[in-house]
C-alpha positions as CSV (number, residue, x, y, z in Angstrom):
1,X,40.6,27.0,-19.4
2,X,39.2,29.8,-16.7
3,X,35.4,29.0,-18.1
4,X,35.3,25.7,-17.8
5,X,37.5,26.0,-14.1
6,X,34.3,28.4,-13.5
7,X,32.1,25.5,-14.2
8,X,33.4,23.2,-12.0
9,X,33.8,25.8,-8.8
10,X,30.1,26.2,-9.5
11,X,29.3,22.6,-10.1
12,X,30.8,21.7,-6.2
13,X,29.5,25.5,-4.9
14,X,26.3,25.6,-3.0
15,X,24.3,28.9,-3.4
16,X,23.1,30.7,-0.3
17,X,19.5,29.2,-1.0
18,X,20.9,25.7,-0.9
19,X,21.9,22.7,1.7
20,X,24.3,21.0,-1.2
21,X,26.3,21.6,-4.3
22,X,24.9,20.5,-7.2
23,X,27.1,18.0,-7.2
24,X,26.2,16.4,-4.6
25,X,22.6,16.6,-5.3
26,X,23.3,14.7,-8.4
27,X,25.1,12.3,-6.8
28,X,22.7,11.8,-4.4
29,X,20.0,11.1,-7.5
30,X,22.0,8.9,-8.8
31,X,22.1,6.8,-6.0
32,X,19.0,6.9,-4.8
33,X,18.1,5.4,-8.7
34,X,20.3,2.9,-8.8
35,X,18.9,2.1,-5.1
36,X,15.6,2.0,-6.4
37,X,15.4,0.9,-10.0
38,X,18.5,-1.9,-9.7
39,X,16.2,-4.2,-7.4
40,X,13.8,-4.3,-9.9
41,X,16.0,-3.9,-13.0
42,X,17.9,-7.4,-11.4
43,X,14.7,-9.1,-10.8
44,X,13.5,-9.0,-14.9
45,X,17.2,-9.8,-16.0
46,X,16.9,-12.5,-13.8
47,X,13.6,-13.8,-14.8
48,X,14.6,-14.3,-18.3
49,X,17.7,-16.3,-17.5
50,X,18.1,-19.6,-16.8
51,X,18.8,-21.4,-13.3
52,X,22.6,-22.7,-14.0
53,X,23.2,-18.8,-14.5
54,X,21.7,-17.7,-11.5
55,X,22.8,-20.1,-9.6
56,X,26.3,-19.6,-10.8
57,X,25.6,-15.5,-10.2
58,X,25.0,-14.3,-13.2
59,X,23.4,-10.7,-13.3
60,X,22.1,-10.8,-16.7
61,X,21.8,-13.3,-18.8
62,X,24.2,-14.5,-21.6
63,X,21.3,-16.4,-23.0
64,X,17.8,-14.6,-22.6
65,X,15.1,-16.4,-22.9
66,X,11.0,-16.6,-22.0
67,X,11.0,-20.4,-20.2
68,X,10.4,-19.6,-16.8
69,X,7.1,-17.3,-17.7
70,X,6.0,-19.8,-20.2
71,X,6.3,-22.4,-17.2
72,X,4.2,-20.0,-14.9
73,X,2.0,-19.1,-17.5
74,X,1.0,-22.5,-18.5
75,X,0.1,-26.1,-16.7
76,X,-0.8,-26.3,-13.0
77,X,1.1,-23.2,-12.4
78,X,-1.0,-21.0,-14.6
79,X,-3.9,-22.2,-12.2
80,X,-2.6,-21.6,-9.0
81,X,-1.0,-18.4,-10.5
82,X,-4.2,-17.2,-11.7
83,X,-6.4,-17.9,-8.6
84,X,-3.5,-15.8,-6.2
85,X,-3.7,-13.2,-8.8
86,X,-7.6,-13.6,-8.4
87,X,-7.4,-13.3,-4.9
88,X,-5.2,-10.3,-4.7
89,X,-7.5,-8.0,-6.3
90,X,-10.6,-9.0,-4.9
91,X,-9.0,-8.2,-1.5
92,X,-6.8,-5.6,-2.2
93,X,-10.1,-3.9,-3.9
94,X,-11.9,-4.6,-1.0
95,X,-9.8,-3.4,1.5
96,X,-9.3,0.0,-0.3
97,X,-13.3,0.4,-0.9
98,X,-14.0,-0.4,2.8
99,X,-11.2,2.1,4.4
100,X,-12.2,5.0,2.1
101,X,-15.8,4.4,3.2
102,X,-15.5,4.4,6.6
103,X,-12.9,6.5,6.9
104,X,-13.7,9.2,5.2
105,X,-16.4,10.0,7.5
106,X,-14.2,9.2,10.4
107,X,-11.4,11.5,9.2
108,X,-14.1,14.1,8.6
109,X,-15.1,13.8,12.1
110,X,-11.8,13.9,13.5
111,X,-10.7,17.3,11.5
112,X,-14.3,19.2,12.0
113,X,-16.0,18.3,14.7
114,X,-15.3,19.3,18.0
115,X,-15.5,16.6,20.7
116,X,-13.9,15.2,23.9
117,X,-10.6,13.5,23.6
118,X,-10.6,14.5,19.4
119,X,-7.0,15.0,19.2
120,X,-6.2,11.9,21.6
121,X,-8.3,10.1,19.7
122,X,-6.2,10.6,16.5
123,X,-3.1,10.0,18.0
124,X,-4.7,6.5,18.7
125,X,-5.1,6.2,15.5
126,X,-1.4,6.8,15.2
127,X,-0.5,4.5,17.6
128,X,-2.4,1.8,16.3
129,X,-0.6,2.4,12.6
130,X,3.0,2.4,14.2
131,X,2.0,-0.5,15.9
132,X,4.3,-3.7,14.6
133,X,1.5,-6.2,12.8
134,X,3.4,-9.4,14.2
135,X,1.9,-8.2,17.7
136,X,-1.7,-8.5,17.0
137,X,-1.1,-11.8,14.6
138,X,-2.1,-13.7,17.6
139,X,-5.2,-11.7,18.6
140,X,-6.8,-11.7,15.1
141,X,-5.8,-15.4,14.1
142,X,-8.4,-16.4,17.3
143,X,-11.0,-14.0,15.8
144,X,-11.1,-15.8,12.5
145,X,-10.8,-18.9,13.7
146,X,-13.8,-18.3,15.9
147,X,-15.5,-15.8,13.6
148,X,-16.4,-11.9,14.4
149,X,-18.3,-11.8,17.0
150,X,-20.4,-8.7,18.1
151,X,-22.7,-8.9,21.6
152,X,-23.4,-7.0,24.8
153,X,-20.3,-7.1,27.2
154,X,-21.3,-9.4,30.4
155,X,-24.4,-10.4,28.9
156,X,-23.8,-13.4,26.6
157,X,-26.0,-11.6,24.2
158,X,-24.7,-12.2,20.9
159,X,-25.8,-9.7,18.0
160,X,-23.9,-10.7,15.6
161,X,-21.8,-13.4,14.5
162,X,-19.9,-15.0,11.3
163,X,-19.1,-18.5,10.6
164,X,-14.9,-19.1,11.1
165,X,-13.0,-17.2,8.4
166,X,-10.3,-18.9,8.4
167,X,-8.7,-19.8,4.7
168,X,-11.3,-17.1,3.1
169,X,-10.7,-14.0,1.1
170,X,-12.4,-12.4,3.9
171,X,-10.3,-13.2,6.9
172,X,-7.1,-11.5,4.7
173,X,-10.2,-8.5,4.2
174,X,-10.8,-8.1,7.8
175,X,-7.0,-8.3,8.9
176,X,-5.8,-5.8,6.3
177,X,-8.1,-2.9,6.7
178,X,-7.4,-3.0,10.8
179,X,-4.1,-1.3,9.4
180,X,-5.0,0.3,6.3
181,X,-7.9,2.0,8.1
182,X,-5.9,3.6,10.9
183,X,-3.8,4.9,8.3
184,X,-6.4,6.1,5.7
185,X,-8.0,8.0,8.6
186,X,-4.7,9.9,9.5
187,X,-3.7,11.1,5.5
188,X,-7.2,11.8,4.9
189,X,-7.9,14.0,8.3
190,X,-4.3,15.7,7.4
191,X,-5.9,16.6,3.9
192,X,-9.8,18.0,5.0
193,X,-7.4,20.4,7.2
194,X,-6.6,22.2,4.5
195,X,-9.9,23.1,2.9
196,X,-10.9,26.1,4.2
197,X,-13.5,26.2,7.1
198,X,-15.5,29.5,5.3
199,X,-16.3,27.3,2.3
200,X,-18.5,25.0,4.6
201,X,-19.9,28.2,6.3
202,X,-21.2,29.4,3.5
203,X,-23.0,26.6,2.5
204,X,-24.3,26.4,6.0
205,X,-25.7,30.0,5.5
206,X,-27.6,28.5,2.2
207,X,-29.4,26.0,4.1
208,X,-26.8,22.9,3.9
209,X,-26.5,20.7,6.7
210,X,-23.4,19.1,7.7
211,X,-23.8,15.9,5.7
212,X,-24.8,17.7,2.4
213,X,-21.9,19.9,3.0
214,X,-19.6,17.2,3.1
215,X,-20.7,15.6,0.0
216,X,-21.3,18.5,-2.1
217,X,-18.2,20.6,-0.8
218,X,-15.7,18.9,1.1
219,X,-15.0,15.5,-0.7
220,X,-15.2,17.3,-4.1
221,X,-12.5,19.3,-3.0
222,X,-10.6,16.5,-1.6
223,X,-10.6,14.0,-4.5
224,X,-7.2,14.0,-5.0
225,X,-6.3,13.7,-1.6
226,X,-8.8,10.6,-1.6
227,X,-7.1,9.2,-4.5
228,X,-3.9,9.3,-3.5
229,X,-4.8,7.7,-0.1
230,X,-6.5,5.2,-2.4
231,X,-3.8,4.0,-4.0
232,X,-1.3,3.6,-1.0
233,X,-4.2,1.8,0.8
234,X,-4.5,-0.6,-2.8
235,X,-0.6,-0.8,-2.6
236,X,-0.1,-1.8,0.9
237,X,-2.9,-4.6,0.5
238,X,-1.3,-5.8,-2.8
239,X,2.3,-6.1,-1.3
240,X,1.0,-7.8,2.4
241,X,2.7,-11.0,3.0
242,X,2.3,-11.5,7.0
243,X,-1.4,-11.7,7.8
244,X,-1.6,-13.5,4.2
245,X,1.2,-16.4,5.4
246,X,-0.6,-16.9,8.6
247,X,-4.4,-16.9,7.7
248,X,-4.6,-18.6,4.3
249,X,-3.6,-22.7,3.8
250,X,-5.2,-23.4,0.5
251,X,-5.1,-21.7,-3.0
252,X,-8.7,-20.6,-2.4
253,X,-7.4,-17.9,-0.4
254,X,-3.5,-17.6,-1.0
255,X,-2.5,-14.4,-2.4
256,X,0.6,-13.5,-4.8
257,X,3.5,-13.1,-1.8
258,X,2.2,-16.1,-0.3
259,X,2.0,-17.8,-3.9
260,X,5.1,-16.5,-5.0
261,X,7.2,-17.6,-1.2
262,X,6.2,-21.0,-1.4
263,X,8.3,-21.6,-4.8
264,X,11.0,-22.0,-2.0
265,X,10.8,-25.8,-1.0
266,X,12.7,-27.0,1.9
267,X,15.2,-28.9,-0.2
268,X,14.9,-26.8,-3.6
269,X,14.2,-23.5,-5.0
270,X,12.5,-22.8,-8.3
271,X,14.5,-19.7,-8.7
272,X,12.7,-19.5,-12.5
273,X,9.7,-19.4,-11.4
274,X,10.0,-17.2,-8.4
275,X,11.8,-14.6,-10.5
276,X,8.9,-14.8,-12.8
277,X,6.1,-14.4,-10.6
278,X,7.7,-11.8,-8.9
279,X,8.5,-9.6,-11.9
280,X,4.3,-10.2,-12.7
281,X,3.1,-9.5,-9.3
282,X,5.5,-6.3,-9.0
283,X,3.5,-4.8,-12.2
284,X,0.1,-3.9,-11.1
285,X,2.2,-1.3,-8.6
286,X,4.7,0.1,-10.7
287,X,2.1,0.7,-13.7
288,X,-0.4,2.6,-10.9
289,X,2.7,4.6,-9.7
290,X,3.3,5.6,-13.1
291,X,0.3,6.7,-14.0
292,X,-1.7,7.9,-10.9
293,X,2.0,9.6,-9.8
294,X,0.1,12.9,-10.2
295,X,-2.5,12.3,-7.5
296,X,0.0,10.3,-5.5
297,X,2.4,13.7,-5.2
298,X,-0.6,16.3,-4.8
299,X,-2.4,14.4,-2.6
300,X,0.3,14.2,0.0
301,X,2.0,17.4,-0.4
302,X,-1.4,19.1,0.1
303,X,-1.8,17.7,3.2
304,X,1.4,19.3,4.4
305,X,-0.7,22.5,5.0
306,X,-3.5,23.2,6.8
307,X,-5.9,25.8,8.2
């Protein structure tokens, strides 16, 4: 009997080294699973049941069965499901080339070269991540409608200009990367910070300028830090519903929230289908996570440290 009362003083102890018991760290796991797995867990349980059960609050079902993915999967809904699937990742693919582009050069700028207003300038960048999206819905629906419009300020010389956006793969393009930027910017400066600076001396010395230095040292070095910024750029496109509801009104443009939302009429609710098409669209996200994880974990953790 003493061992195993040993056990269990140990089990509820917490070492010197530690915050919690073990105990409690296991408890905490455990919840934290259940927190995150039972959402998703629910939602497949539920799109192989039928609607009387989950209507009638059934959490799995008594009688499983593949009608409600055989209903998206086939007839007009396999149409519209394929064209918001289309449209999904063509933006999301889109959005995630253009912010790694342009801001790896801006977050290369921001962590190496000196300049007025650098570190002001980033927390901008900040800012204009933390800022709510619903607050600039307004300001960018005008902009599609209108098109993008580049000229000389009190001129009325226009250098640039697109036709009106609005409904188009690109209007959900241009409104997602002016969040996903800001935010690839800020990980990926974090993450240059911690190369070290006497790597890119010492190509200087061998006759590298600044923008061969980059390419042949820095963002060989930072791959996974790029990756991982990557893939929450892809994910965060994926997932958008907002900017999606408000700037798309045909299936030419609708994405999979938007797709998956409008299953719920005003005087009905295809809960079959919805469960369905939600379990599908959640896929592409949880199968990255699972195996890009590696990149995902390095490439943040890395940029914990810097020089």
């Amino acid at each position: 009997m003493q061992p195993k009362n040993k056990k269990w003083k140990q089990l509820f102890k917490a070492s010197s080294t530690d915050l919690f018991s073990p105990f409690y760290l296991w408890l905490g796991l455990i919840i934290l699973t259940i927190c995150t797995l039972g959402p998703f867990v629910y939602l497949f349980s539920s799109s192989l049941s039928l609607e009387i059960e989950l209507i009638n609050g059934h959490i799995f079902p008594h009688a499983p069965t593949l009608k409600n993915y055989i209903g998206l999967l086939t007839g007009s809904n396999a149409v519209v499901f394929a064209s918001a699937l289309k449209n999904s990742v063509v933006v999301s693919v889109l959005v995630t080339l253009i912010s790694i582009f342009v801001g790896v050069f801006a977050a290369y700028a921001f962590s190496r070269i000196k300049f007025p207003f650098r570190k002001t300038g980033l927390f901008v960048v900040l800012a204009v991540q933390i800022m709510p999206s619903i607050s600039i819905i307004t300001p960018l629906y005008i902009i599609i409608r209108d098109g993008i419009k580049i000229d000389i300020p009190f001129t009325g010389i226009v250098l640039f200009q697109t036709p009106p956006l609005l409904d188009s793969v690109w209007a959900l393009v241009f409104s997602y990367t002016s969040f996903s930027l800001p935010y690839v910017v800020w990980l990926l400066a974090g993450y240059f910070q911690t190369i070290p600076k006497e790597l890119e001396e010492a190509s200087y010395v061998d006759g590298c300028n600044r923008l061969r230095t980059m390419f042949r040292i820095i963002l060989p070095l930072s791959m996974p830090g790029i990756a991982a910024t990557a893939i929450f750029a892809f994910l965060n496109a994926w997932d958008e519903f907002l900017f999606a509801n408000a700037f798309t009104q045909t299936y030419a443009s609708k994405t999979l929230p938007v797709m998956i939302a409008e299953f719920v009429g005003k005087h009905s609710i295809d809960w079959g289908a919805m469960t369905a098409g939600g379990f599908l669209a959640s896929l592409p996200p949880v199968i990255i996570s699972l195996f890009l994880y590696k990149y995902i974990i390095g490439g943040v953790t890395a940029g914990g440290v810097k020089e």
